[in-house]
GUVOSE-953653 format. One record per residue (C-alpha): residue in one letter; x, y, z. Coordinates in pm, whole numbers, plus 50000, padded with zeros to 5 digits. Each point is the difference from the previous one (the first is absolute). Example, Ala and Ser with C-alpha at 12.3 -4.5 7.8 and 13.67 -1.06 7.14 Angstrom:
2
   code      px      py      pz
      A   51230   49550   50780
      S   50137   50344   49934
***
This chain:
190
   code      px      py      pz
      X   50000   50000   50000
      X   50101   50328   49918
      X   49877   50267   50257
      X   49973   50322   49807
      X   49849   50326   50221
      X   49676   50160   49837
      X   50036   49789   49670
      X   49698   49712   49855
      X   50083   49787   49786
      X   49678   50044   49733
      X   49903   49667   49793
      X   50105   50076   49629
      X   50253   50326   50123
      X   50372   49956   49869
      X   50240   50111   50263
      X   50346   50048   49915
      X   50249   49923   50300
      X   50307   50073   50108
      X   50206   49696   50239
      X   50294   50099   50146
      X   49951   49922   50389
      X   50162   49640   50048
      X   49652   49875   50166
      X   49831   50088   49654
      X   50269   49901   49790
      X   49992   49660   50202
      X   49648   49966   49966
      X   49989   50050   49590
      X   50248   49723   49978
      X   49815   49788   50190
      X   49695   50093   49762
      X   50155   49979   49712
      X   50092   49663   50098
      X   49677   49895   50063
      X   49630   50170   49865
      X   50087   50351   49959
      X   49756   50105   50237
      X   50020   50214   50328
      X   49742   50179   50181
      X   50012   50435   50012
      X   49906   50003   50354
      X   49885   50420   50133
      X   50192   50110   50281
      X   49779   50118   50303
      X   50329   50193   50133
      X   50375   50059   49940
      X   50243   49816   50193
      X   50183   49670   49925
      X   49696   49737   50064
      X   49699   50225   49955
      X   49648   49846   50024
      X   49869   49948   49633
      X   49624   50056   49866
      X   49809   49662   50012
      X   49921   50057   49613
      X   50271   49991   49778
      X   50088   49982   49644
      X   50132   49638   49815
      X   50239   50132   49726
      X   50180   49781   49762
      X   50369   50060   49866
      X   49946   50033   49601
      X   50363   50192   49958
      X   50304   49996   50157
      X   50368   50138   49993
      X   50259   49937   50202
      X   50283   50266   50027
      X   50370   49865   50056
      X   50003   50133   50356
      X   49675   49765   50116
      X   49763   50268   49976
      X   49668   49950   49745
      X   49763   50147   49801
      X   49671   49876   50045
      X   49712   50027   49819
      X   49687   49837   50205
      X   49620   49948   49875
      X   49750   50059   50246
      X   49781   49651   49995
      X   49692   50023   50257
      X   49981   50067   50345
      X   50095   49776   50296
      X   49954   50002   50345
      X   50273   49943   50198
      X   50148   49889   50321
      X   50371   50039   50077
      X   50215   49655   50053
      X   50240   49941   50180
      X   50381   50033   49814
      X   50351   49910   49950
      X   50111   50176   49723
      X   50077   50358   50046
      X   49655   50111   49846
      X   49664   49958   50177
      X   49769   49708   49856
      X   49629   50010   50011
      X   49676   49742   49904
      X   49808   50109   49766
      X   49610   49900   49922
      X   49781   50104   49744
      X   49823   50280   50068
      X   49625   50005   49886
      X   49839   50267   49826
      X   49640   50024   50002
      X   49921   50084   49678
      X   49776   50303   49830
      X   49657   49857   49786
      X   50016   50111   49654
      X   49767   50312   50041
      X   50191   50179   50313
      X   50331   49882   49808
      X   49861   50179   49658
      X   49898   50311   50234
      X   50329   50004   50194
      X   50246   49940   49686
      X   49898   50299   49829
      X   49990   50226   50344
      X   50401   49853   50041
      X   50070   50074   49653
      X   49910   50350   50065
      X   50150   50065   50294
      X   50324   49830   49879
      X   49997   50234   49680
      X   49937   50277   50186
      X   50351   49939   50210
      X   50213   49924   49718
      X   50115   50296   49752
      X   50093   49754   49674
      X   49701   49797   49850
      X   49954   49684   50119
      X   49852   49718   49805
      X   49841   49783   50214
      X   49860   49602   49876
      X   49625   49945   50014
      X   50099   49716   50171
      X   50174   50101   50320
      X   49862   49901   50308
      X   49862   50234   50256
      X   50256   49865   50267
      X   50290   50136   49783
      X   49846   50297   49881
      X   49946   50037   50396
      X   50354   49951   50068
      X   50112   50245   49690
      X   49774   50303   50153
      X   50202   49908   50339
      X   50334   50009   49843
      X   49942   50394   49885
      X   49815   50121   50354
      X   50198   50179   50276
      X   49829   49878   50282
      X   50104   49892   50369
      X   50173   49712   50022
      X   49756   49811   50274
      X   49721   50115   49706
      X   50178   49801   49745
      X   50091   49756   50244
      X   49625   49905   50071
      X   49860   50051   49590
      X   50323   49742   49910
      X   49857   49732   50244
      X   49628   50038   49938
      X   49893   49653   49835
      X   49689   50161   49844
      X   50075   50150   49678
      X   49694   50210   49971
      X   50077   50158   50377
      X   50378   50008   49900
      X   49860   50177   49716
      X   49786   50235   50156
      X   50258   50079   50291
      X   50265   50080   49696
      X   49762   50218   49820
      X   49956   50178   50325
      X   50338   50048   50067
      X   50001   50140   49644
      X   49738   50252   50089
      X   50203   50089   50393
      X   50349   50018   49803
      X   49966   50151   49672
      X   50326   50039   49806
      X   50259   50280   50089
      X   49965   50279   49681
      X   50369   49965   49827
      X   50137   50420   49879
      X   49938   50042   49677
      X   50389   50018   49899
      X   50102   49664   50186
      X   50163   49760   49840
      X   49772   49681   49942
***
């Protein structure tokens, strides 16, 4: 597990990394060795050992590179959420069991009404067009709108482990309305 403060791992979100402590770097080689796979856990706190969110984020290894001095690259696909509960360990990074967590899913009428409020909102917070697929589900057009507000962290905390996609939904969307996006000068760079 990979304790990161204030960061969620989103199903279908790329997230490039960085290894260069010796616990991380230990724990990629270990993964690479085996499935690829280790869990983004949110840090509750700073400090060495700090207590992690109970909802975390499954992300697979789909690039690596190694650098001649043991550090990596990392590029890591989001997969689904997992709830988790930390194991005990003897390697130098902290191990945790994961289980699937279960979303309760939207029926196809609140989904329809919900997908094009997200779209909205989402296009609303981004300044380039985005194309978005008929076909994306409301959980991660939920989890795109949450990637682009600027709300407290024990806010996106709770709306990350909500199993109900329409009230994850609705508590993003309301977030959205609380925390609209911060005006950018007209002569900023983009």
């Amino acid at each position: 597990m990979f304790p990161l403060p204030g960061f969620f791992l989103y199903p279908a979100q790329m997230l490039p990394l960085h290894i260069f402590e010796p616990r991380y770097r230990q724990m990629i080689d270990e993964s690479l060795d085996g499935h690829g796979r280790i869990i983004i856990g949110t840090a509750l706190s700073s400090g060495e050992t700090p207590p992690v969110l109970a909802v975390a984020g499954l992300g697979e290894i789909i690039r690596h590179e190694k650098l001649p001095d043991g550090r990596y690259h990392v590029w890591l696909l989001g997969l689904t959420r997992v709830r988790i509960e930390e194991a005990p360990s003897g390697r130098l990074y902290r191990m945790a069991r994961c289980s699937v967590f279960d979303e309760i899913e939207a029926s196809p009428g609140k989904a329809r009404a919900l997908k094009t409020m997200l779209s909205l909102a989402t296009r609303s917070r981004i300044k380039k067009q985005l194309t978005i697929p008929p076909l994306v589900s409301t959980s991660v057009l939920t989890d795109l709108l949450m990637q682009t507000v600027q709300a407290p962290i024990r806010e996106i905390e709770a709306i990350f482990a909500e199993p109900s996609i329409v009230e994850r939904a609705r508590m993003a969307l309301a977030a959205h309305r609380r925390y609209p996006p911060t005006p950018v000068a007209e002569n900023s760079p983009e």
